[in-house]
SEPAVO-100218 format. One record per residue: residue number from 1; z, x, y of N, C-alpha, C, O, CB in turn. Coordinates in Angstrom, 3 decimals, padded with zeros to 6 digits, always signed. Glycine has a CB too. Example, Ala and Ser with C-alpha at 12.3 -4.5 7.8 and 13.67 -1.06 7.14 Angstrom:
ATOM drenvex     n.c3     n.c1     n.c2    ca.c3    ca.c1    ca.c2     c.c3     c.c1     c.c2     o.c3     o.c1     o.c2    cb.c3    cb.c1    cb.c2
ATOM       1 +007.800 +013.190 -005.690 +007.800 +012.300 -004.500 +007.800 +013.200 -003.300 +008.465 +014.236 -003.319 +009.046 +011.308 -004.473
ATOM       2 +007.080 +012.850 -002.250 +007.140 +013.670 -001.060 +007.870 +012.900 +000.030 +008.039 +013.409 +001.138 +005.725 +014.084 -000.598
***
This chain:
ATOM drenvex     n.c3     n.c1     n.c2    ca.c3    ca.c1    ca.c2     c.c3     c.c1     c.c2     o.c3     o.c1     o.c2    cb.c3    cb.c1    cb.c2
ATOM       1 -042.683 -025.424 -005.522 -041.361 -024.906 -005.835 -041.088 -023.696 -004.944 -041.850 -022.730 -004.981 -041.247 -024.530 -007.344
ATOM       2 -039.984 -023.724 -004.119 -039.836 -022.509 -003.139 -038.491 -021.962 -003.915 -037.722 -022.738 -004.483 -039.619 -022.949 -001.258
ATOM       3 -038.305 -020.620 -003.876 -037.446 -019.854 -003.796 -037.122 -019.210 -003.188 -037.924 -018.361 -002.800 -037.375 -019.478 -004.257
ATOM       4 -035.410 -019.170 -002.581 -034.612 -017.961 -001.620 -033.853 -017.073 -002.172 -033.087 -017.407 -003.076 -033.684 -018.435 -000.655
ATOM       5 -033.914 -016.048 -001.819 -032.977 -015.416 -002.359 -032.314 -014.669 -001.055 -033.015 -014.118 -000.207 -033.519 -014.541 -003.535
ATOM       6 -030.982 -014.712 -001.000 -029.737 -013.741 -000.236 -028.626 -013.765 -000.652 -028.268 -014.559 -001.522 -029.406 -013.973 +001.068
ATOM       7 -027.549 -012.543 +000.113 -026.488 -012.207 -000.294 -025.570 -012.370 +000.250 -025.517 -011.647 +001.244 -026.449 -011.375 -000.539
ATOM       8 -024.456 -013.198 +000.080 -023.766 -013.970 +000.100 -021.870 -013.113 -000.358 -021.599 -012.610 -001.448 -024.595 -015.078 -000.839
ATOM       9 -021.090 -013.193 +000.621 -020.028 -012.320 +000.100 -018.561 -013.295 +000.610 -018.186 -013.717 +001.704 -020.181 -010.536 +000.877
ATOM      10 -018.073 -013.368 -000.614 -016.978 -014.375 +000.075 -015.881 -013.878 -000.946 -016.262 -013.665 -002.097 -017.349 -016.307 +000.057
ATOM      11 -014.318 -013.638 -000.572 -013.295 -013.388 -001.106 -012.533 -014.452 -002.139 -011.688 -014.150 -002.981 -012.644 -013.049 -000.106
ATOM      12 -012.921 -015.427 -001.924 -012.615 -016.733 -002.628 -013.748 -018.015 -002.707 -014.218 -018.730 -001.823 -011.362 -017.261 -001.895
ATOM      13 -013.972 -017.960 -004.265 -014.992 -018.849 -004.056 -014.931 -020.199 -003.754 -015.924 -020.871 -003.477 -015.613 -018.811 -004.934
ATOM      14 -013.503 -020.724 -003.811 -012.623 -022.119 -003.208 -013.209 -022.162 -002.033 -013.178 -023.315 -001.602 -010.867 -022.079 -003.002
ATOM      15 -013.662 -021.521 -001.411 -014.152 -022.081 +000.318 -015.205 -021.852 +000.547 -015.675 -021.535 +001.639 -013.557 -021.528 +001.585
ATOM      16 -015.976 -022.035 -000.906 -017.266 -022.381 -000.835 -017.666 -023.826 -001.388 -017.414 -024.171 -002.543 -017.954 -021.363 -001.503
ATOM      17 -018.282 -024.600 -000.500 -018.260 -026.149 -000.785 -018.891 -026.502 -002.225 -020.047 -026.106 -002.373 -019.147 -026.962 +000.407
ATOM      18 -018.489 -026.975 -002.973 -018.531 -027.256 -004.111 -020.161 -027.658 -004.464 -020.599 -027.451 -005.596 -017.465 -028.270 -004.310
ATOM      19 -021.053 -028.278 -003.340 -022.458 -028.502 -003.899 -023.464 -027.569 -003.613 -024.683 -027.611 -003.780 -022.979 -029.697 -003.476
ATOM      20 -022.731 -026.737 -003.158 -023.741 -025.160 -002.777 -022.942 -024.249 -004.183 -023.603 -023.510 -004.912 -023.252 -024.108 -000.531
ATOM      21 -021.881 -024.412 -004.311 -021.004 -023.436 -005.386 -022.103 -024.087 -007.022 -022.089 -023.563 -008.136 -018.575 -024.053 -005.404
ATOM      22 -022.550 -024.765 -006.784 -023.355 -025.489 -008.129 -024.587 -024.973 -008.274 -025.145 -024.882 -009.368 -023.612 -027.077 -008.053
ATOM      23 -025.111 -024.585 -007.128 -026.651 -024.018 -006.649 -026.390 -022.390 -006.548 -027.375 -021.670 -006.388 -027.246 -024.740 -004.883
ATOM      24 -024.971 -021.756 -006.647 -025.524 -020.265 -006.501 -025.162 -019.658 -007.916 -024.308 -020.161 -008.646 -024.751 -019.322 -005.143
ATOM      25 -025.888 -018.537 -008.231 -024.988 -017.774 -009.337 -024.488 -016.979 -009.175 -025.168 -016.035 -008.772 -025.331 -017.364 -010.249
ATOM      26 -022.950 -016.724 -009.350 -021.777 -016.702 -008.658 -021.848 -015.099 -009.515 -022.395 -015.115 -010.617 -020.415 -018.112 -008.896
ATOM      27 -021.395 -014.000 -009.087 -021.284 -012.151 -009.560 -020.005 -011.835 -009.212 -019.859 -011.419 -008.062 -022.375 -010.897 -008.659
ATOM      28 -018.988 -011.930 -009.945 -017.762 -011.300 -009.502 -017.688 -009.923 -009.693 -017.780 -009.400 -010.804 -016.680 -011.841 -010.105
ATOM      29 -017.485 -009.165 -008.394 -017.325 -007.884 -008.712 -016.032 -007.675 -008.489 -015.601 -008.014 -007.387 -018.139 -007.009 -008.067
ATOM      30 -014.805 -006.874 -009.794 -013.754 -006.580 -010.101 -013.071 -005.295 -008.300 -013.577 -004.506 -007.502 -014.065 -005.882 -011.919
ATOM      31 -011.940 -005.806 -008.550 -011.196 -005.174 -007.281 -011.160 -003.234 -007.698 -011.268 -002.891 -008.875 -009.205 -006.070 -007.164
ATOM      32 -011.034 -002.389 -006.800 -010.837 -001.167 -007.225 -009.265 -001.416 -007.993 -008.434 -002.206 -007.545 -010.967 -000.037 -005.902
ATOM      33 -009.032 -000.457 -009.400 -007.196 +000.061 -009.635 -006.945 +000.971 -008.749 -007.666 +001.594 -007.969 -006.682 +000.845 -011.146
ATOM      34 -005.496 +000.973 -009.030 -004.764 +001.947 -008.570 -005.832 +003.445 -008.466 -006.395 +003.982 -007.512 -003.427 +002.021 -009.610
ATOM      35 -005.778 +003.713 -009.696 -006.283 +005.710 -009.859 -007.722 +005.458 -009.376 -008.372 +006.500 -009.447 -006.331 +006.703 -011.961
ATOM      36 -008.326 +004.573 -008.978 -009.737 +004.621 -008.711 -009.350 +004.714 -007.073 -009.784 +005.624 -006.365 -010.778 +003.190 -009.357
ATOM      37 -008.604 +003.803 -006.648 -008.472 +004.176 -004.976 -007.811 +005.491 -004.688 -008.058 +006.136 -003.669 -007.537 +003.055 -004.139
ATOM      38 -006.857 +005.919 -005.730 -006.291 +007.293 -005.635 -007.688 +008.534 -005.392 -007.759 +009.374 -004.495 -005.339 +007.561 -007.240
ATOM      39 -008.581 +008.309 -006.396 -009.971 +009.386 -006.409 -010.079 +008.881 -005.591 -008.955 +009.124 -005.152 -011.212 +009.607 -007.335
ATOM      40 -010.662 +008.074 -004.601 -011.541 +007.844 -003.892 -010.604 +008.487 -002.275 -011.050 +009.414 -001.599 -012.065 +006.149 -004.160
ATOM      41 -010.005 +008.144 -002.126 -008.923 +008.765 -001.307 -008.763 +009.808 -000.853 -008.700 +010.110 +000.339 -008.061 +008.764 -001.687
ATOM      42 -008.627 +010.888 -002.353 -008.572 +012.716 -002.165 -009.921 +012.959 -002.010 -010.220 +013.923 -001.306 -007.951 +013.775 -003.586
ATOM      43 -010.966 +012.183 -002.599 -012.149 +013.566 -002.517 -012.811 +012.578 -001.399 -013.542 +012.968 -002.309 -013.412 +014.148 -004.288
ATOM      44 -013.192 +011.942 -000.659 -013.922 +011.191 +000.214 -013.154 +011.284 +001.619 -013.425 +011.984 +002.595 -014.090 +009.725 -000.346
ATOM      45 -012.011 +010.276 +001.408 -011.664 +009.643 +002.597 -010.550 +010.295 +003.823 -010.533 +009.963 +005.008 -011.165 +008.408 +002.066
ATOM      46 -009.682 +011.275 +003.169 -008.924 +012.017 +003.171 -009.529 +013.234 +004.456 -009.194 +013.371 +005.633 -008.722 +012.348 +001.678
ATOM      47 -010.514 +013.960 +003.625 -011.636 +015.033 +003.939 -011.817 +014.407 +005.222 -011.225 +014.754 +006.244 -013.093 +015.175 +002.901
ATOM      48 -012.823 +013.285 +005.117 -013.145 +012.841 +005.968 -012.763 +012.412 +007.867 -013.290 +012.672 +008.948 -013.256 +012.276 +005.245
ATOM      49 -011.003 +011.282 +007.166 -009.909 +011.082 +008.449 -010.040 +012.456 +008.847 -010.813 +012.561 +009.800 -008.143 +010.578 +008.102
ATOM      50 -009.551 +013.559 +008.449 -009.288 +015.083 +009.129 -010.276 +016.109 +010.065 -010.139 +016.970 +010.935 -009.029 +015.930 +007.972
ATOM      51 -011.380 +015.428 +009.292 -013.012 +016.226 +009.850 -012.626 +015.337 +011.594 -012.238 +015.794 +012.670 -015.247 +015.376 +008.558
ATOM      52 -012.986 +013.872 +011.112 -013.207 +012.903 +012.032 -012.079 +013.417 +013.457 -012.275 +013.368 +014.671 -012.862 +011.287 +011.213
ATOM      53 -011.049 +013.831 +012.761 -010.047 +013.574 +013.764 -010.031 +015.399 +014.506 -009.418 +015.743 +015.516 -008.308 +012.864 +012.864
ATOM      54 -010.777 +016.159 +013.741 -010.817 +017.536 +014.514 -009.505 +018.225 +014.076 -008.725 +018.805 +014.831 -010.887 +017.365 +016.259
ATOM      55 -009.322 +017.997 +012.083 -008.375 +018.592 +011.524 -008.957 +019.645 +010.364 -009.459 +019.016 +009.433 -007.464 +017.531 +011.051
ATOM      56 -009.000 +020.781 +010.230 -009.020 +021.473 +009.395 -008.286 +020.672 +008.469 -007.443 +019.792 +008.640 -008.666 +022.667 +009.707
ATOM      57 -008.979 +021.355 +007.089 -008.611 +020.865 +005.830 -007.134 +020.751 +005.579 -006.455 +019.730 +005.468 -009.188 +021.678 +004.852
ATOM      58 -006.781 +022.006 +005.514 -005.644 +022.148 +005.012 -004.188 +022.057 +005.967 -003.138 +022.696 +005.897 -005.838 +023.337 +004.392
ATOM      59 -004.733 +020.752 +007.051 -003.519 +020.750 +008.076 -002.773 +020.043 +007.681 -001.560 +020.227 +007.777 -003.655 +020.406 +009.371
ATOM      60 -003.401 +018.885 +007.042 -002.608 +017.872 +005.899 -002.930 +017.496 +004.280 -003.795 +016.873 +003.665 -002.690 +016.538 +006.489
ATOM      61 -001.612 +018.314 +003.946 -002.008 +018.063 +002.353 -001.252 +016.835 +001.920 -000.094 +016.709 +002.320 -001.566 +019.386 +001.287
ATOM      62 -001.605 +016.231 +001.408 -001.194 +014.777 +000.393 -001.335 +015.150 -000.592 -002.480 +015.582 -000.733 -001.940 +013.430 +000.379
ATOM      63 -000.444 +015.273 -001.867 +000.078 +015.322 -003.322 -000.312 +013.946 -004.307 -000.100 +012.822 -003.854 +001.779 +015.463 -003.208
ATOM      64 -000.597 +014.036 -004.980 -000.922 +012.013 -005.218 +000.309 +011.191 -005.585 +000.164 +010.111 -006.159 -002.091 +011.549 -006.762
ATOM      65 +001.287 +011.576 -005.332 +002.822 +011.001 -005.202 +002.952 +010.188 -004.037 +003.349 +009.032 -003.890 +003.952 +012.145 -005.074
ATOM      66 +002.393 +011.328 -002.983 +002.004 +010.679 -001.534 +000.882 +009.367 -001.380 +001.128 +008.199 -001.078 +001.340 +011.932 -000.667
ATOM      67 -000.278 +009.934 -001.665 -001.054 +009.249 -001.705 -001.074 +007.949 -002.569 -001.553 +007.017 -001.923 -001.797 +009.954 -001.841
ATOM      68 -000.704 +007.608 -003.816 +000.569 +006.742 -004.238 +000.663 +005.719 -003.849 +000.235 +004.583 -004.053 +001.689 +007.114 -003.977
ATOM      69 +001.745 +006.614 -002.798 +002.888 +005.211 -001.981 +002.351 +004.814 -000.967 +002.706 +003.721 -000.525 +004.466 +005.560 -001.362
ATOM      70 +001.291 +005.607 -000.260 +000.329 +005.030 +000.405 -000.402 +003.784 +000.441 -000.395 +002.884 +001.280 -000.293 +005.638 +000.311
ATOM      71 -001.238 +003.962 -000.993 -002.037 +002.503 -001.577 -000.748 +001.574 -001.547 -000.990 +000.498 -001.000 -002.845 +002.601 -003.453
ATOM      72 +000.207 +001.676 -001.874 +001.255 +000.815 -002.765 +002.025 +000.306 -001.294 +002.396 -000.806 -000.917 +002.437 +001.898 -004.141
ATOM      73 +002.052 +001.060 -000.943 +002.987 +001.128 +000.436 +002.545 -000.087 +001.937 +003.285 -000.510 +002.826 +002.719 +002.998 +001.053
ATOM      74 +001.105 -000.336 +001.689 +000.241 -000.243 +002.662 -001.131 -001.097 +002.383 -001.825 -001.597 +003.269 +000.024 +001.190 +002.862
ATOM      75 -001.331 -001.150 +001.263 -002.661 -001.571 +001.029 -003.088 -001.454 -000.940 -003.931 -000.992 -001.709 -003.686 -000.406 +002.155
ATOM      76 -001.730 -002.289 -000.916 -001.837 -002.658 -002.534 -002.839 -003.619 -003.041 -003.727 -003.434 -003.873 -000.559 -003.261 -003.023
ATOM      77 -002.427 -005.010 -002.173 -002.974 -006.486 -002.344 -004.703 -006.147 -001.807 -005.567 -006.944 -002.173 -001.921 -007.850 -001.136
ATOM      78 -005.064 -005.045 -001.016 -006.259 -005.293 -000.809 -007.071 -004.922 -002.146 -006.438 -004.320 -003.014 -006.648 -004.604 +000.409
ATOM      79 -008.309 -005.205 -002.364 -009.076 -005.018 -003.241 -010.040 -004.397 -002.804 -010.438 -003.879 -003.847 -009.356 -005.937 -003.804
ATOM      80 -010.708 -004.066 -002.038 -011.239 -002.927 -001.559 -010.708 -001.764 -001.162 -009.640 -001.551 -001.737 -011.766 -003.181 -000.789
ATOM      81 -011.120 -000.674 -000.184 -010.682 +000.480 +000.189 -010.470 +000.560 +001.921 -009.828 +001.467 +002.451 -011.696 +001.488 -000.413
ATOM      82 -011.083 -000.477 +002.629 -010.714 -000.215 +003.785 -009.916 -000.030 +004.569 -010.051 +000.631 +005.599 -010.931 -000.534 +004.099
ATOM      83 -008.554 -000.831 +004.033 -007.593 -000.806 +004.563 -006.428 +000.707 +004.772 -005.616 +001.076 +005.620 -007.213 -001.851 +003.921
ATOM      84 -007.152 +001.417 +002.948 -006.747 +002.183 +002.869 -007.269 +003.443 +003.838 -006.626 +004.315 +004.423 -006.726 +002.142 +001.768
ATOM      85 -008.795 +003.157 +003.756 -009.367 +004.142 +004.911 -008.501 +004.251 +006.548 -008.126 +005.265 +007.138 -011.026 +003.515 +005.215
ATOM      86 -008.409 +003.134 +006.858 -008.012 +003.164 +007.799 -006.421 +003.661 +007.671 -005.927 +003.996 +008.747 -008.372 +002.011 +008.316
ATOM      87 -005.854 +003.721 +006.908 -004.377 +004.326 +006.850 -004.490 +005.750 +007.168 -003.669 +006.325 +007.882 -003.636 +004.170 +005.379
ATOM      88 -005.503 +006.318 +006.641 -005.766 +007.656 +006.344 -006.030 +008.237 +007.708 -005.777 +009.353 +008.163 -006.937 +007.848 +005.321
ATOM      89 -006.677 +007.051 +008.302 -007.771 +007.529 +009.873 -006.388 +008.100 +011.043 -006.315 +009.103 +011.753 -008.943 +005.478 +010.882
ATOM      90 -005.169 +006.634 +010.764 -004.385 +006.485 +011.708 -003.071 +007.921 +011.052 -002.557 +008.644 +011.906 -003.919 +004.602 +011.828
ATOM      91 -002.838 +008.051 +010.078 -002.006 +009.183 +010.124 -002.335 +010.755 +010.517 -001.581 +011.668 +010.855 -001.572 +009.174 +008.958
ATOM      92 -003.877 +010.696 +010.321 -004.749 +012.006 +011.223 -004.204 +011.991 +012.028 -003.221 +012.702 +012.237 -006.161 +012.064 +011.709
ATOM      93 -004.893 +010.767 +013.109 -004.755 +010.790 +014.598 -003.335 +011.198 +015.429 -003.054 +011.827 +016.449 -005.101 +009.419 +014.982
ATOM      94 -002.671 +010.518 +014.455 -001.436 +010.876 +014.671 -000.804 +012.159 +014.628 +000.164 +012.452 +015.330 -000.905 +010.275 +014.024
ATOM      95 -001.218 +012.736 +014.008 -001.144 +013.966 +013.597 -001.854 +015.002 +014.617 -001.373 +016.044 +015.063 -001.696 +013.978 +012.259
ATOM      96 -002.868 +014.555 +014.817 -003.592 +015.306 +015.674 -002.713 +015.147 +017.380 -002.152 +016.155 +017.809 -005.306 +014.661 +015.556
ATOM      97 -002.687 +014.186 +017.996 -001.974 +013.822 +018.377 -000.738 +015.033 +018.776 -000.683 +015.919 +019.628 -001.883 +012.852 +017.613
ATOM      98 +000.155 +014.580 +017.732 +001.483 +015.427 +017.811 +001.097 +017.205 +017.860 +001.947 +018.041 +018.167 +002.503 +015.004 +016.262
ATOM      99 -000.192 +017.516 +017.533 -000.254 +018.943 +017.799 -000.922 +019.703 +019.160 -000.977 +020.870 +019.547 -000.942 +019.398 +016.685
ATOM     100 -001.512 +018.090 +019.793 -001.830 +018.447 +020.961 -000.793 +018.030 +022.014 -001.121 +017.713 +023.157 -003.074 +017.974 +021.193
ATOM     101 +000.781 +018.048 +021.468 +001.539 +017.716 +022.507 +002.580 +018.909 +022.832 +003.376 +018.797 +023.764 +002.193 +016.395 +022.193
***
């Protein structure tokens, strides 16, 4: 009797062929809410775009009104956070950007 074990990550389990979908045991892990991508946003990702981009803290403040319409605006339907990361990365840059012009 052999056993494998690996990890396996797929967004929909429909496009996983139905006689392997019988053989795995399937772990749904739930999408982030709203106020969970909101925290994750101000104290992580936020900090972070600004460090990354060679912004003092307080060059851009976001209110969570802002930050908000951001998720909602931009990166509602995703269920993770990356998309949102990357929103964060590109309005730095931008930012940074416009102060070196």
């Amino acid at each position: 009797h052999t056993r494998s074990y690996g990890d396996w990550s797929s967004d929909v389990c429909s496009s996983i062929l139905e006689p392997l979908r019988d053989r795995l045991e399937i772990i749904e892990i739930p999408a982030y809410v709203e106020k969970e991508k909101l925290e994750i946003a101000k104290k992580y990702m936020i900090p972070k775009a600004l460090e990354k981009n060679g912004l003092e803290p307080s060059s851009i403040k976001y209110n969570d009104e802002t930050v908000q319409n951001i998720i909602k605006g931009w990166c509602y339907y995703e269920g993770g956070v990356r998309e949102l990361n990357r929103s964060f990365e590109k309005i730095a840059r931008k930012f940074a950007v416009e102060l070196l012009e």
